[in-house]
C-alpha positions as CSV (number, residue, x, y, z in Angstrom):
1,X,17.0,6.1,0.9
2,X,17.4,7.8,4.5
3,X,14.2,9.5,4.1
4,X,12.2,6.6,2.6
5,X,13.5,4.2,5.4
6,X,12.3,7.1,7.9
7,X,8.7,7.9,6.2
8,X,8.5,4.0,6.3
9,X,8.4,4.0,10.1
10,X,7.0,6.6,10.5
11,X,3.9,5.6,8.8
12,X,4.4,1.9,10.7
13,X,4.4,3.5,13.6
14,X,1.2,5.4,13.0
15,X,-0.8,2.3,12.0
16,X,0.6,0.9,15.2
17,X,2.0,-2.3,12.6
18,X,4.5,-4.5,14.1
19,X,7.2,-6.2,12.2
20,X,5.4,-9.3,12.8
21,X,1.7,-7.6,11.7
22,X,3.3,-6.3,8.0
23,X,5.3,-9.8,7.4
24,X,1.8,-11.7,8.1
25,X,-0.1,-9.0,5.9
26,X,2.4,-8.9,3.4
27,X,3.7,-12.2,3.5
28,X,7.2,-11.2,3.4
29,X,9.6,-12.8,6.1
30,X,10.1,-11.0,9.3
31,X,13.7,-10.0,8.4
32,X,12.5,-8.5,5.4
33,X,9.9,-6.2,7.1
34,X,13.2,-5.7,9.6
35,X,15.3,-5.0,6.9
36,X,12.8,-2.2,5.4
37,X,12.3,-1.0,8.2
38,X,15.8,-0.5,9.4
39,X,16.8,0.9,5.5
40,X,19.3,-2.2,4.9
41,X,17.0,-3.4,2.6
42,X,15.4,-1.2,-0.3
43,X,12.1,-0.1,-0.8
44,X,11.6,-0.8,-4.4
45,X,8.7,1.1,-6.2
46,X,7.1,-2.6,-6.4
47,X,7.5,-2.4,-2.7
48,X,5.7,0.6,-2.7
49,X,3.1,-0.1,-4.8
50,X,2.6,-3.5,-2.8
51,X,2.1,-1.2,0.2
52,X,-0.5,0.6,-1.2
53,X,-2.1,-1.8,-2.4
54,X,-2.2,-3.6,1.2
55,X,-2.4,-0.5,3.4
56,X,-3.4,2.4,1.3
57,X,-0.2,3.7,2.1
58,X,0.3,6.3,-1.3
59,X,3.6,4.8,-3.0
60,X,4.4,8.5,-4.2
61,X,4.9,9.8,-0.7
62,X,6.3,6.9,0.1
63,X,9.2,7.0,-2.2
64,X,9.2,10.8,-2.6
65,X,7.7,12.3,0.3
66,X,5.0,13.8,-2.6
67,X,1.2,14.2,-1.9
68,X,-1.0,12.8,1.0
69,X,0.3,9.8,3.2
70,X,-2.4,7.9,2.9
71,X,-4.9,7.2,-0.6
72,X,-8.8,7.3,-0.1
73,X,-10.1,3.6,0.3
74,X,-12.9,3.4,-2.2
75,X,-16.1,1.4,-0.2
76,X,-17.4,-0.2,-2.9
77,X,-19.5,-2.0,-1.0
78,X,-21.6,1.0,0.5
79,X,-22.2,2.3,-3.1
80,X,-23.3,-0.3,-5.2
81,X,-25.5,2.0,-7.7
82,X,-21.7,2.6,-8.5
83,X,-20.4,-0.2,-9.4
84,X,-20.6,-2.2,-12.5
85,X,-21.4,-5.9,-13.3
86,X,-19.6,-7.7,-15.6
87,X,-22.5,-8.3,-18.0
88,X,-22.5,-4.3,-18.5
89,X,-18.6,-4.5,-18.9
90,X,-19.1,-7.7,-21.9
91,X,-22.1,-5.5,-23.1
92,X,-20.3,-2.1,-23.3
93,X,-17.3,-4.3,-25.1
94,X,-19.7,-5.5,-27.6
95,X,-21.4,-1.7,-28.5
């Protein structure tokens, strides 16, 4: 847990997120986000993924120091030949 508490500051730090920032973002309490942060509280794997989810923050380096800090962020947006409408997805179900 020593090494999760310190990749979770670590990475904290680097996004320049205060305690106050993550609780708002995450909508967890400010002594949880204190407690994480300090390693009195665990970070659970569905912490982890929770962080990834909000920050892109990759769960599996969180929790094992494995593979990149950070997970692309797909810009779904900027590629919208890409993407797929529901209608296709209903159609396709149909085939």
């Amino acid at each position: 847990q020593k090494e999760i508490k310190q990749r979770f500051r670590k990475i904290l730090d680097e996004m320049d997120k205060s305690i106050k920032d993550v609780s708002l973002d995450m909508k967890y309490t400010e002594s949880k986000v204190k407690g994480l942060r300090s390693g009195n509280q665990f970070i659970t794997p569905e912490i982890a993924i929770e962080f990834e989810n909000m920050y892109f923050i990759n769960a599996s380096w969180l929790i094992f120091g494995r593979g990149d800090k950070f997970i692309p962020k797909l810009n779904i947006q900027s590629e919208p030949q890409n993407r797929i409408s529901n209608e296709e997805i209903l159609k396709k179900l149909e085939e």
